[in-house]
C-alpha positions in Angstrom: -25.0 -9.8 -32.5 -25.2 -10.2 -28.7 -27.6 -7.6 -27.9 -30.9 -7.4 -26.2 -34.0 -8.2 -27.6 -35.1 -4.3 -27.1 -32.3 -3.3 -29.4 -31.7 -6.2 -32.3 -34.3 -4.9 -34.7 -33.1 -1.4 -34.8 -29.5 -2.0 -34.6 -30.0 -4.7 -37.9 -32.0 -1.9 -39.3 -29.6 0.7 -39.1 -26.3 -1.5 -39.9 -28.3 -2.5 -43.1 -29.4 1.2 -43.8 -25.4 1.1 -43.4 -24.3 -0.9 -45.8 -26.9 -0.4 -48.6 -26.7 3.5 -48.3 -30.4 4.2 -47.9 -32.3 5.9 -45.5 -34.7 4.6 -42.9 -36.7 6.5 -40.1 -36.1 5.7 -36.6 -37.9 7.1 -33.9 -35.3 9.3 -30.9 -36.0 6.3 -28.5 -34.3 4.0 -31.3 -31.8 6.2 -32.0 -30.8 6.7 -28.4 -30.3 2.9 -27.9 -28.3 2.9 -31.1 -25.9 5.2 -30.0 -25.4 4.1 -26.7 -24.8 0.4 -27.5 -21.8 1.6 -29.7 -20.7 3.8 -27.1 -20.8 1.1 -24.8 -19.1 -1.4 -27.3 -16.4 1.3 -27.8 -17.3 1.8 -31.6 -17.3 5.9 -31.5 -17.4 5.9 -35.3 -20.3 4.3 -35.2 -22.0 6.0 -32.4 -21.2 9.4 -34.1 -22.6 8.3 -37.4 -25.3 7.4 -35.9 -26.0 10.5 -33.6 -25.7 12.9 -36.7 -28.6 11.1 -38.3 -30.6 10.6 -35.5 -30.1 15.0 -35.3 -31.4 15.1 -38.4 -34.3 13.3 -38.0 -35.1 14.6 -34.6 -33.4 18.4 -34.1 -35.2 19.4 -31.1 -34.3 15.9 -28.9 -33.0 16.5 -25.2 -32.2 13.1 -25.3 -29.5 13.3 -28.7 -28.1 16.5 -27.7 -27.6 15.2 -24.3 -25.5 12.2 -26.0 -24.0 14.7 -28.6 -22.5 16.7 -25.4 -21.6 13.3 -24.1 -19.4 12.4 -26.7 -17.7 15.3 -27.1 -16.8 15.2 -23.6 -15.3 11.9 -24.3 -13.1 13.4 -27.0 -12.2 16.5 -24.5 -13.9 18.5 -26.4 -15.1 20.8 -23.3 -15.8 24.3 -25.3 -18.5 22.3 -27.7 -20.1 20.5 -25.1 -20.5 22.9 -22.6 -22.6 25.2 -25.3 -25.0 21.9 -26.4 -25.4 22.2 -22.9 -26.2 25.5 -22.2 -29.0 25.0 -25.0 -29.9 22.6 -23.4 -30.4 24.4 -19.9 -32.3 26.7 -21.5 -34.9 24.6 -22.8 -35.4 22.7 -19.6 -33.7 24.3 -16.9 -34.5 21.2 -14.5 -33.1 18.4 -16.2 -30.3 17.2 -13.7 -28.5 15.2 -16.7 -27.2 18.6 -18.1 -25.8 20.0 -14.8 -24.3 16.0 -14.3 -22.5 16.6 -17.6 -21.6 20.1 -16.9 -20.2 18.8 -13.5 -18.3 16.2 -15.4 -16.5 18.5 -17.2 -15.5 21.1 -14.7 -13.9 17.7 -12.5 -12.1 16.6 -16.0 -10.7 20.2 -15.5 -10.1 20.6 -11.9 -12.4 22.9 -11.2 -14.0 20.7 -8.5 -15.6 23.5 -7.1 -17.6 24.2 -9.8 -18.6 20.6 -10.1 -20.0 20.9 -6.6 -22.2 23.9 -7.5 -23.1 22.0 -10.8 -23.8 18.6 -8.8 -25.7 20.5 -5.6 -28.2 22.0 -8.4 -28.7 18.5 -10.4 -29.5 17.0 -6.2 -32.4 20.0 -6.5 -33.8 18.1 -10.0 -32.8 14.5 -9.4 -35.1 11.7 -8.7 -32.2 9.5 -8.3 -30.5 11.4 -5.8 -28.0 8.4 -4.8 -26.2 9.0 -8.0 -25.9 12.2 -7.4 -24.7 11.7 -3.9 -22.2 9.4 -5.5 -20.5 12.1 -7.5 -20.3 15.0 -4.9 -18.6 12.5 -2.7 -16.4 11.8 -5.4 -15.7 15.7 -5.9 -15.3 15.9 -2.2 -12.6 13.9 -2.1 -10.8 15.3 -5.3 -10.7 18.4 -2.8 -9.4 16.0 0.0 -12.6 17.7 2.3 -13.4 13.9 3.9 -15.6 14.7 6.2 -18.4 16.2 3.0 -17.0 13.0 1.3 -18.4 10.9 4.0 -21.4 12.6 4.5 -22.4 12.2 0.7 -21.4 8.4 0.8 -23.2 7.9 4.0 -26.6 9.6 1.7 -26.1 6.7 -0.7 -25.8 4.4 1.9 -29.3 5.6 3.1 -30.8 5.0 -0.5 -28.7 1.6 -0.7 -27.7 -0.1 1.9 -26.0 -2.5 -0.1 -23.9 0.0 -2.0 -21.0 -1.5 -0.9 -18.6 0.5 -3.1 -20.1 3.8 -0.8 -19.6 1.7 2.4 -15.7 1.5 1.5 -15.4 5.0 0.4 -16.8 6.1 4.3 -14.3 3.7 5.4 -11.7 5.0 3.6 -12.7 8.7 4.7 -12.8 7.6 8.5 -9.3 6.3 7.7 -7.6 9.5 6.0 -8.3 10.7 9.0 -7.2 8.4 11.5 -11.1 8.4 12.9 -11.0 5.1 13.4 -12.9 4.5 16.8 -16.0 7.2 14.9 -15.3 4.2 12.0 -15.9 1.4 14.8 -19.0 3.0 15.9 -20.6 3.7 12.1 -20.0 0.2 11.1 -21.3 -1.2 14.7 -24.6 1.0 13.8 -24.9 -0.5 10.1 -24.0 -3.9 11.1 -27.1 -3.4 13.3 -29.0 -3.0 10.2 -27.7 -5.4 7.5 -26.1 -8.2 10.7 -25.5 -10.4 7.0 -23.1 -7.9 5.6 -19.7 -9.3 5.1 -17.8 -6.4 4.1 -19.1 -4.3 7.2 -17.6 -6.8 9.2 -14.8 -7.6 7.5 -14.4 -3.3 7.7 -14.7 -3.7 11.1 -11.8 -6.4 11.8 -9.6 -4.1 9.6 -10.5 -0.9 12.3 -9.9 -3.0 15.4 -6.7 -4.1 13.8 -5.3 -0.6 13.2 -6.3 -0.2 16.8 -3.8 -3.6 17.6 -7.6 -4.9 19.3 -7.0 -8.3 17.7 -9.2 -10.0 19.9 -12.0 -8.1 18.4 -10.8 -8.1 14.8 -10.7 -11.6 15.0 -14.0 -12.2 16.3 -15.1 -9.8 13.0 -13.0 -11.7 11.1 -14.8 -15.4 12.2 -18.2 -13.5 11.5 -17.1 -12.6 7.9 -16.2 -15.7 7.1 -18.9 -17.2 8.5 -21.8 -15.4 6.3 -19.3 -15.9 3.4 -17.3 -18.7 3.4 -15.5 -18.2 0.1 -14.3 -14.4 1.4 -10.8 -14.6 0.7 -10.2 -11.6 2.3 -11.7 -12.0 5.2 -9.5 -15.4 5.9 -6.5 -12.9 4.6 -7.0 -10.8 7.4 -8.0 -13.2 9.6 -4.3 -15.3 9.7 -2.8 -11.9 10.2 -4.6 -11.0 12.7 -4.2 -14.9 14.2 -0.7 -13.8 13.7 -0.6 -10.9 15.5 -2.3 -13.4 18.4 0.9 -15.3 18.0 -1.3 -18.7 17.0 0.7 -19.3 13.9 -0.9 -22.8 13.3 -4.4 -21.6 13.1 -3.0 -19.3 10.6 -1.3 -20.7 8.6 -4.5 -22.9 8.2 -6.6 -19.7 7.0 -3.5 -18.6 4.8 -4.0 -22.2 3.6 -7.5 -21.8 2.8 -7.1 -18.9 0.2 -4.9 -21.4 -1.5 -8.1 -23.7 -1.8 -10.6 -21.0 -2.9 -8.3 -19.2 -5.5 -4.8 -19.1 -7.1 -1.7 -19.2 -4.8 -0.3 -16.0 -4.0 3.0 -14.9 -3.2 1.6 -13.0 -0.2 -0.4 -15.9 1.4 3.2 -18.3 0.8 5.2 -15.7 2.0 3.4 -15.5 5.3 2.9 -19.0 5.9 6.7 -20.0 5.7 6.9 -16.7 8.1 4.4 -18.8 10.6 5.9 -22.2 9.9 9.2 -20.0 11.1 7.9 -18.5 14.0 7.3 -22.5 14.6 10.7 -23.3 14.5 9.7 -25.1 11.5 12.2 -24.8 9.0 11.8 -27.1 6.7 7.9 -26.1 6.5 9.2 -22.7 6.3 11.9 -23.2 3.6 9.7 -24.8 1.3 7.0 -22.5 1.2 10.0 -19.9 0.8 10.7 -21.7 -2.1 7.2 -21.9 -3.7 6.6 -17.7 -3.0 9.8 -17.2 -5.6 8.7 -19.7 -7.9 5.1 -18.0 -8.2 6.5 -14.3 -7.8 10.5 -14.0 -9.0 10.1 -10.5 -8.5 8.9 -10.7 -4.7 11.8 -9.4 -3.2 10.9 -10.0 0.2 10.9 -13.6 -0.9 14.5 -14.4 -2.1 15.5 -11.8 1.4 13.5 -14.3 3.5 15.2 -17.6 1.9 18.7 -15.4 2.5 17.7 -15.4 5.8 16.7 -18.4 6.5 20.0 -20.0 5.3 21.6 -17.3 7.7 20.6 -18.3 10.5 21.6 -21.8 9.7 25.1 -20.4 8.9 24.9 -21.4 5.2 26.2 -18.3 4.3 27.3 -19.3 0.7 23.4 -20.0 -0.3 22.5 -16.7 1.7 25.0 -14.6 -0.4 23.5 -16.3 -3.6 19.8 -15.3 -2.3 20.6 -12.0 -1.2 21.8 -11.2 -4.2 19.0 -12.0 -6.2 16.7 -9.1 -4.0 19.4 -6.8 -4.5 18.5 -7.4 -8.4 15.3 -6.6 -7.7 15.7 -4.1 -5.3 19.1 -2.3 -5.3 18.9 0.7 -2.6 17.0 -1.3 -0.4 19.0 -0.8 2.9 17.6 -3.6 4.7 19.0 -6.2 1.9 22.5 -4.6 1.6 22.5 -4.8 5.4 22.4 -8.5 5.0 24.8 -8.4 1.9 27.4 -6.8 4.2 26.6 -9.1 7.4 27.2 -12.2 4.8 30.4 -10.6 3.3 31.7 -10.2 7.0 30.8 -13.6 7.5 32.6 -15.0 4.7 35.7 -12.6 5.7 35.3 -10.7 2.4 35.9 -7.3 4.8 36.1 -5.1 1.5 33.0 -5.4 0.0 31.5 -5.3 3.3 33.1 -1.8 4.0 31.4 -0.8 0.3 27.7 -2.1 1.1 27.9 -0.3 4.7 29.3 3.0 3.4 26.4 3.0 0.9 23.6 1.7 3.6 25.0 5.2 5.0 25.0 7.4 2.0 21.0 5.9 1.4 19.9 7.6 4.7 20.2 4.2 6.8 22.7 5.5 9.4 21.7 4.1 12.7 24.0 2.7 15.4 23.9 -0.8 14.2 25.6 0.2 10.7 27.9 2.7 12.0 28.9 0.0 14.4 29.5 -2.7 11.2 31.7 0.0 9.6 33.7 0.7 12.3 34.7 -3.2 13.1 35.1 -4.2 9.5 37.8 -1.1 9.2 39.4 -2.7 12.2 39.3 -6.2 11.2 41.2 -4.5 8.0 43.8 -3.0 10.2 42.6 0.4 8.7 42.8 2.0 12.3 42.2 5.9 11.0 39.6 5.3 8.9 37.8 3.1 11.5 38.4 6.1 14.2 37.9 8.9 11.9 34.1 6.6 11.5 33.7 6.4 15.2 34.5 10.4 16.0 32.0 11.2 13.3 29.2 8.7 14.5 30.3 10.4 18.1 29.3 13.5 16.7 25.9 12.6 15.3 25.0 9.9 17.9 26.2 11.1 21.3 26.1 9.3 24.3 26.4 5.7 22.4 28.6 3.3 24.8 29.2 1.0 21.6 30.8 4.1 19.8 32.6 5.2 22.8 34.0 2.0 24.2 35.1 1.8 20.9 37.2 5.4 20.9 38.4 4.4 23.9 40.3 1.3 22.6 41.3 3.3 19.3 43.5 5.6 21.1 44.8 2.7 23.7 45.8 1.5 20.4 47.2 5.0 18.9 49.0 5.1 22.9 47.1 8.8 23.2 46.1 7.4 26.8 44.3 10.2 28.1 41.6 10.2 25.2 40.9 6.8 26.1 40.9 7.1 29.6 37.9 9.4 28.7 36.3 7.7 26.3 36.4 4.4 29.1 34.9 5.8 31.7 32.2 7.7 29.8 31.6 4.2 28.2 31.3 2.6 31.6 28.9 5.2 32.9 26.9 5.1 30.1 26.6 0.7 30.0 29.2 -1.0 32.5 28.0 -4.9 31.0 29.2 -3.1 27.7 32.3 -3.6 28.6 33.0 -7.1 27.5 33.2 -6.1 24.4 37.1 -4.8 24.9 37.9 -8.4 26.3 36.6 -9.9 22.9 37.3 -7.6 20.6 40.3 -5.5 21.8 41.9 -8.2 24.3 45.4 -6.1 24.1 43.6 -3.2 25.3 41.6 -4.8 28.0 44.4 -6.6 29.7 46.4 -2.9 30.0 46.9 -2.1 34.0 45.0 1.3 33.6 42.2 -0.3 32.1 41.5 -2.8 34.4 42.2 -0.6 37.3 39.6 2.0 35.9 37.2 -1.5 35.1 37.5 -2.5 38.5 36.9 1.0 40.2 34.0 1.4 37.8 32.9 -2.5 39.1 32.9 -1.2 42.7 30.7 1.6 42.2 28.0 0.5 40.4 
């Protein structure tokens, strides 16, 4: 039995009282520890048969009722514990542990309110008022009221100034609400403190990086790592940060580092065949492409950055294959189908292309760009109407857009209704003249007509 020594001769007293069915005397003290090593081992049987015989030994114990109300609240039995409770109370009124329990349950029940009347009376009684502190932050920020939050984490702080789970929890209240220069100046004052804390600077880089000072987070950053040298975090943020600084060597060799201290991850891969691209590495960059899907299959935003890769070297067959395994993963994710269309175009497969565009559009991601793709793929397919019926739409809910308007303008060239496209021209000019070369690649019959090129020209002279 892996125990401490405080406990093994009661706990082999009372398993063999167990198992022979007779009945020995144990003092509360024993008792207590009894019950709470089962409740910490997760054996409630146990801890309940224990607790009823330890009430019958000792009726009147604070201590066992306090444990009975303890497991009951465990089972959610609320009504039960809160009268053991209220007993309780009314023997000793100042004993913080009931009002802590009472608190407990009126969170478990949403009445957070209550919990904070509950927990501001147990602050009145406690000797350990960090605890306490603890849980009315916790309350605080059940009720989303940040600012209290922070002010009871910031108490534990002053009991502890190595309670690092209350140093994140003011972090994380100075960052629900966006107080992230009052963030900057709290951790600046407790660095001045505890200058060896790690995670107060490694807090700080992440503030100055919100703020896009990278310089600063950096420096943070460096003095993380350099009073923990196995923080894998701090070299996380670091190469992002190094990133952001646009020296992708330097980190790609702190991405590389978390690959020495602990398992790869599909993160740290990801972003180091990101860097190695930035380097117009590609090879670099391909293989550790390679590597993030073989550690993550389901990491989308590998397979998308492989299809990509082999995009831009034209390899559109492999990039199809790739892009298609994200959209397994990830089927309404407009940015992929974007790609699955721009792939289809590229391999002249115009119908499937019109498909993925139509539902990039029906999933919200309507912006020029994909209008634009619609449009030309409709044309390429000689479906005239539908491509203008797309453009006067777009028109409509994009004004002003030279793309969509050269674009109206060469439609009705095409459909001979002259004077639409005379408009549509010249508001397309005034809008983008350079625009314009578009018509001489993409609708050469239309540009080489004499009204166009006389309007061109008049247009050429003005500007």
């Amino acid at each position: 039995m892996d125990q401490s020594s405080e406990y093994n001769k009661p706990l082999e007293k009372f398993e063999s009282m167990l198992k022979t069915n007779n009945v020995y005397f144990f003092d509360s003290l024993e008792f207590e520890g009894i019950i709470q090593y089962y409740i910490d081992a997760g054996k409630s049987a146990l801890a309940k048969k224990a607790l009823a015989l330890g009430l019958g030994q000792h009726p009147m114990s604070v201590a066992l009722k306090l444990l009975d109300a303890e497991i009951l609240i465990f089972d959610d039995k609320y009504t039960a514990a809160i009268e053991i409770l209220e007993t309780i109370q009314a023997m000793e009124p100042t004993n913080e542990e009931v009002y802590i329990q009472k608190a407990t349950i009126y969170s478990k029940t949403n009445d957070h309110k209550k919990a904070l009347v509950a927990l501001n009376i147990a602050l009145d009684y406690s000797d350990d008022k960090a605890d306490v502190y603890g849980l009315l932050g916790m309350e605080y920020l059940f009720l989303n009221n940040f600012s209290k939050a922070r002010e009871s984490f910031i108490a534990c702080l002053m009991d502890d100034l190595e309670d690092y789970s209350s140093l994140y929890n003011v972090v994380y209240c100075f960052d629900m609400e966006n107080m992230h220069v009052e963030a900057i100046a709290f951790l600046n004052t407790y660095i001045d403190k505890d200058p060896y804390s790690e995670v107060a600077w490694h807090q700080l880089g992440r503030q100055h990086f919100v703020l896009d000072e990278f310089d600063e987070a950096l420096r943070a950053f460096d003095y993380a790592v350099l009073v923990d040298e196995l923080f894998v975090g701090a070299y996380i943020e670091k190469a992002k940060t190094l990133e952001k600084l646009g020296r992708y060597k330097e980190a790609i060799d702190n991405y590389k580092t978390t690959l020495e201290l602990e398992d790869a991850t599909s993160f740290a891969l990801l972003r180091i065949g990101e860097c190695y691209l930035e380097l117009k590495d590609n090879e670099n960059a391909l293989q550790f492409y390679k590597r993030t899907v073989h550690e993550d299959p389901l990491l989308d935003k590998g397979w998308m950055a492989l299809s990509s890769i082999y995009y831009q070297q034209k390899d559109y067959e492999k990039s199809l294959y790739y892009i298609n395994k994200a959209l397994d993963i990830d089927q309404v994710n407009t940015a992929y189908l974007r790609r699955f269309g721009e792939i289809n175009i590229k391999l002249s497969f115009y119908e499937e292309a019109v498909k993925v565009f139509e539902l990039c559009i029906e999933l919200g991601d309507d912006d020029v760009d994909i209008r634009i793709a619609l449009v030309d793929v409709h044309y390429f397919l000689g479906d005239y109407e539908l491509a203008l019926a797309c453009l006067e739409e777009a028109d409509t809910e994009i004004p002003n857009t030279a793309a969509f308007n050269y674009r109206l303008a060469c439609l009705h060239f095409l459909f001979e209704t002259e004077e639409k496209g005379v408009h549509y021209l010249k508001k397309g000019l005034a809008l983008d003249f350079d625009y314009h070369e578009l018509m001489k690649e993409m609708y050469p019959a239309v540009f080489d007509l004499h009204v166009v090129q006389d309007i061109v020209s008049f247009y050429k002279f003005s500007f």
